[in-house]
VEXVEXLO-850298 format. One record per residue (C-alpha): residue in one letter; y, z, x. Coordinates in steps of 0.2 Angstrom, whole numbers, plus 2048, in hexadecimal, padded with zeros to 3 digits. Example, Ala and Ser with C-alpha at 12.3 -4.5 7.8 and 13.67 -1.06 7.14 Angstrom:
a7EA82783Es7FB824844
//
This chain:
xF4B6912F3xF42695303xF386A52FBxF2C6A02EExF326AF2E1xF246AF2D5xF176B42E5xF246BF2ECxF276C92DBxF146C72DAxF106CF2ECxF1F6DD2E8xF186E42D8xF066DF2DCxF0A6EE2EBxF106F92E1xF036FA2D3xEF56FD2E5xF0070D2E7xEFF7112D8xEEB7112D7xEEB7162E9xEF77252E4xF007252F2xF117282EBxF0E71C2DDxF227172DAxF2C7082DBxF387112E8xF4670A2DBxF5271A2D5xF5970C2CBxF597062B7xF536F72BDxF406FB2C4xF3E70D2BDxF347192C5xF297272BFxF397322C0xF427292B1xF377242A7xF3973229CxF4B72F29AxF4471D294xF39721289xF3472E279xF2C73C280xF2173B26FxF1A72A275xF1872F289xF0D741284xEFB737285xEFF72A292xEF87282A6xF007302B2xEFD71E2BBxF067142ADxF1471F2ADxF1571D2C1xF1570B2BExF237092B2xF2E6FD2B9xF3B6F72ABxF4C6F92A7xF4B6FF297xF41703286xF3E6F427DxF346FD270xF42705269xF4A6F2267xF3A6EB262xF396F7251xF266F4250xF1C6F3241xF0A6FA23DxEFF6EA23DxF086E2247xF026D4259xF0F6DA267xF0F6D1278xF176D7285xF1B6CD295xF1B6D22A7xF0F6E329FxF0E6EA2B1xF046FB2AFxF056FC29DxF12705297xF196FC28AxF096F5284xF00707283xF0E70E279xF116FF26DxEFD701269xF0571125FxF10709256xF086FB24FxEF770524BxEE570024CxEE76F223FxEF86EA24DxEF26E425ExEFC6E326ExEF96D727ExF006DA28ExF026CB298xF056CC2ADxF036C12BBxEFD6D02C8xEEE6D42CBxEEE6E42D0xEFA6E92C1xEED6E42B6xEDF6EC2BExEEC6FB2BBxEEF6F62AAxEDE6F62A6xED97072AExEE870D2A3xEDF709295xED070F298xED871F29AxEE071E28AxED271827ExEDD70B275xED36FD26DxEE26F5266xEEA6EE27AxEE36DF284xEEA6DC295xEEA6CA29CxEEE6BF2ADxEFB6B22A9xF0D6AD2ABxF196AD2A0xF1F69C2A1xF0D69729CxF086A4290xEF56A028CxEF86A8278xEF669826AxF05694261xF0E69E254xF036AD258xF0C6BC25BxF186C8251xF236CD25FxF246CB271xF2C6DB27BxF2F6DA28DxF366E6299xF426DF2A7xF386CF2ADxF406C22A5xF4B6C22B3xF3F6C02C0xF3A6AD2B7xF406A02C1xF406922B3xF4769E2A4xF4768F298xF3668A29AxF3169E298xF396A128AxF33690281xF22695283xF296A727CxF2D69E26BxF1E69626CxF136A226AxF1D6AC25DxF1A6AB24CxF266A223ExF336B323ExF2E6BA24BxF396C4257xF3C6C826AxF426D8270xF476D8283xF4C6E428ExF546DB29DxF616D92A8xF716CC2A5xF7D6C62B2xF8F6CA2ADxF9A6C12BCxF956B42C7xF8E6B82D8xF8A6B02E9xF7F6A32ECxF786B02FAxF746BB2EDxF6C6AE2E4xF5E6AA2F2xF5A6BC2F5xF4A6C12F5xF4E6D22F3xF5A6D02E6xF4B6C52DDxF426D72DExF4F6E12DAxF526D82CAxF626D22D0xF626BE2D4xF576B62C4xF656BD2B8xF6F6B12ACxF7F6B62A5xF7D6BB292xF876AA28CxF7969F296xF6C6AD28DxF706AA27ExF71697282xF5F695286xF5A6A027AxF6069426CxF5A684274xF4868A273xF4968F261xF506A225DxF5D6A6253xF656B724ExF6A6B9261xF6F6CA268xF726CE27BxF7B6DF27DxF7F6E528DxF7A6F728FxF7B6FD2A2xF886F52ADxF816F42BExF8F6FB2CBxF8D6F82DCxF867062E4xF797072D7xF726F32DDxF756F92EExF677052ECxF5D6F72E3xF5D6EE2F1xF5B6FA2FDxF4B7012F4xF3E6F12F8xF436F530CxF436E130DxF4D6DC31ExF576CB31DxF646C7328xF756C631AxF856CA319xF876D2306xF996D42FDxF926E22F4xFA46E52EBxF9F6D52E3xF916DA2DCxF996E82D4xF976E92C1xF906D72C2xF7F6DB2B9xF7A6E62ABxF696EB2A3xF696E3292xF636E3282xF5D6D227AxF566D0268xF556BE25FxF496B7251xF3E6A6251
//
């Protein structure tokens, strides 16, 4: 590719969580399901779970989706959740799984973590621990964790094998993923592929559920579920793209990319 994505997504989000701290607006500019801002979060999440939460970690949600409600999370239990972002998820799994769980939160942004951090502060939570890293070299031991959550950023992995190896890695014997991500549901242009706003906009890193669940059995999980929950039409991608106010010189078949990607839910077991 001629973009690198990982520092591109890196620069995008890393801009967004300044705002955020900066309060300057503090959202995403995405009126879309796939980078959520402020303004839908409450029709994500349980109201009960956002009462206590910062302002800022709310301003910062950026996912598709609430993968709490697929992750059915235990008291006692050690969650990760990767690409954590400002929070979120991490801050409202710490209620769930009590003071005897722990939760990690694992992010490759700087500045999102300096969010995240700040976040929990706010919050008093002992149970959460926010760290740098990237997925595809999660620095957890082996057979560690209960469950692994994530919130639309599986998709923004380049090398989707390697990530999700090092996902079962560092689960435990029976342990479970619950993802929140979006799946490619007819094939797309090449163009699209190589855009760096599509990369952004959740859009381009996307595999079609059959390849999914492909990977997903060759690294070691079982029990498989991908269900597609939100088909993408193409005025709703139209305004993903349009939201990062990226300039690039292409011509888009936008009827192509009409109901070609949907927000999914994934579930499978080690």
């Amino acid at each position: 590719m001629e973009f690198n994505v990982k520092e591109k997504v890196k620069d995008y989000y890393g801009s967004i969580a300044k705002e955020v701290m900066e309060k300057k607006g503090g959202s995403c500019g995405c009126n879309s399901s796939c980078c959520g801002d402020v303004s839908n979060t409450s029709m994500i999440y349980d109201l009960e779970y956002l009462a206590d939460l910062p302002e800022a970690a709310l301003t910062a949600s950026l996912g598709c989706a609430n993968p709490l409600v697929l992750a059915e999370l235990k008291e006692g239990e050690t969650v990760l959740d990767l690409g954590s972002g400002g929070g979120i998820d991490v801050l409202m799994a710490s209620k769930y799984v009590g003071e005897k769980g722990k939760v990690y939160g694992l992010d490759m942004t700087d500045e999102m973590l300096r969010l995240a951090n700040s976040n929990k502060e706010k919050m008093g939570v002992e149970n959460v621990e926010f760290f740098k890293g990237y997925i595809e070299e999660i620095p957890l031991p082996d057979d560690s964790i209960d469950i692994i959550i994530s919130n639309c950023v599986i998709n923004l992995v380049e090398d989707k094998e390697k990530a999700l190896k090092e996902v079962a890695r560092v689960l435990r014997p029976g342990g479970r993923i619950a993802i929140a991500d979006i799946v490619q549901l007819k094939d797309v242009s090449a163009e699209i592929k190589t855009m760096a706003e599509s990369w952004v906009g959740c859009i381009a890193g996307t595999l079609k559920v059959d390849e999914y669940e492909k990977v997903l059995k060759k690294v070691g999980f079982k029990d498989i579920k991908i269900e597609p929950i939100h088909v993408y039409t193409k005025a709703l991608i139209e305004d993903i793209i349009a939201s990062k106010h990226f300039k690039q010189d292409i011509d888009i078949n936008w009827d192509s990319l009409d109901s070609a990607f949907a927000g999914a839910n994934i579930k499978a077991i080690k």
